[in-house]
C-alpha positions in Angstrom: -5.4 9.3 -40.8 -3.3 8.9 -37.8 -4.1 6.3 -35.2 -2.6 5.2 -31.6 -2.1 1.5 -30.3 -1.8 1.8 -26.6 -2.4 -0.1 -24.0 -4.9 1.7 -21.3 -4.2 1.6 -17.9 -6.3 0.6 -14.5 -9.2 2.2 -14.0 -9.3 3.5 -9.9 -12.2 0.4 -9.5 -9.2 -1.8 -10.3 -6.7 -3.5 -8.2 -5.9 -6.8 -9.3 -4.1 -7.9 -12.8 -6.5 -10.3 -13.8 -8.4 -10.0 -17.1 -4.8 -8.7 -18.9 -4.5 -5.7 -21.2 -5.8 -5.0 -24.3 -4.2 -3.1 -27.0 -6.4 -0.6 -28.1 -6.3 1.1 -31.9 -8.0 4.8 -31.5 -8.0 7.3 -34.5 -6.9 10.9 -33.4 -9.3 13.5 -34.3 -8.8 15.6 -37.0 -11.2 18.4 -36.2 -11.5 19.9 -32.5 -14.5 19.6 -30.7 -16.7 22.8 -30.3 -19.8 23.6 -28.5 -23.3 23.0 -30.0 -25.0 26.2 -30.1 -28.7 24.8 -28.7 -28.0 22.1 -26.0 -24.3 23.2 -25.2 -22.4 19.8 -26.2 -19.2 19.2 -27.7 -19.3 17.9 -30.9 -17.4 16.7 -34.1 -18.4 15.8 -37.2 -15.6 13.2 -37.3 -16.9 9.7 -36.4 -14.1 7.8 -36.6 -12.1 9.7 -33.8 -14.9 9.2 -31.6 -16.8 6.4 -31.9 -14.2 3.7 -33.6 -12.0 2.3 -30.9 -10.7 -1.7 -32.0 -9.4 -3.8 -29.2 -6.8 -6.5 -29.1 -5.3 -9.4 -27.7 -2.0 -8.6 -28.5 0.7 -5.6 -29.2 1.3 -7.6 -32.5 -2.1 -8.2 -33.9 -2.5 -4.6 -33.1 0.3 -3.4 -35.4 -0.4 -6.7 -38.1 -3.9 -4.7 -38.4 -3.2 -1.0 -38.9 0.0 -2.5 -41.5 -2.5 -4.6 -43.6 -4.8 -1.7 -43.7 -2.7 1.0 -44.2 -3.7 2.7 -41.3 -0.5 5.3 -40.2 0.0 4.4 -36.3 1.9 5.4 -33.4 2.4 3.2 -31.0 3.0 4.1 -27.4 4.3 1.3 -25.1 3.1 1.4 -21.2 5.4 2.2 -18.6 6.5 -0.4 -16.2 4.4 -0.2 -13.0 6.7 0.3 -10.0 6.0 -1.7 -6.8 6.8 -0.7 -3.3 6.4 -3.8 -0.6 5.4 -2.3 2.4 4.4 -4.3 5.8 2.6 -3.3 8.7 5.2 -4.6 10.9 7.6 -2.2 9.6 5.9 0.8 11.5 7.5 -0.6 14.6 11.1 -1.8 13.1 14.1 -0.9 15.2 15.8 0.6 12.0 13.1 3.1 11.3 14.0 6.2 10.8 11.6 8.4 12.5 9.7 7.1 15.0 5.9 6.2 14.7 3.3 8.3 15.5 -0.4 7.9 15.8 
């Protein structure tokens, strides 16, 4: 069984970097989802895809875990978040290069 260690990103609620990432271990499904015939969910029979989700401190203990269990892994690394520094005062900077509008 195949599993991912990732780290999840931000939710929109977020904005600040306190309370650091997990690493998350998730299983990936082996069967596909289909519809239940009388109430019209999706559902699997495969429990460990959707209900098992282990979280960790660290990248490392992540990877320590699924070795010592022999859990198969892939492991996806986040990308780095790009920040752009903008200032108020630069709407009005003799260097712009199109002027400001309302």
């Amino acid at each position: 069984m195949l599993a991912r260690i990732f780290c999840p990103s931000k939710t929109a609620m977020q904005s600040g970097k306190a309370m650091g990432p997990a690493w998350v271990l998730e299983f990936e499904p082996r069967d596909a989802r289909r519809s239940d015939p009388l109430m019209g969910w999706t559902v699997t029979a495969d429990t460990a895809s959707s209900q098992v989700r282990l979280e960790f401190d660290t990248k490392e203990e992540a990877v320590r875990y699924a070795d010592q269990h022999g859990i198969a892994f892939q492991l996806i690394d986040p990308k780095p978040v790009r920040r752009i520094i903008k200032a108020y005062a630069d709407n009005f900077a003799f260097n712009r290069k199109t002027p400001w509008t309302h």
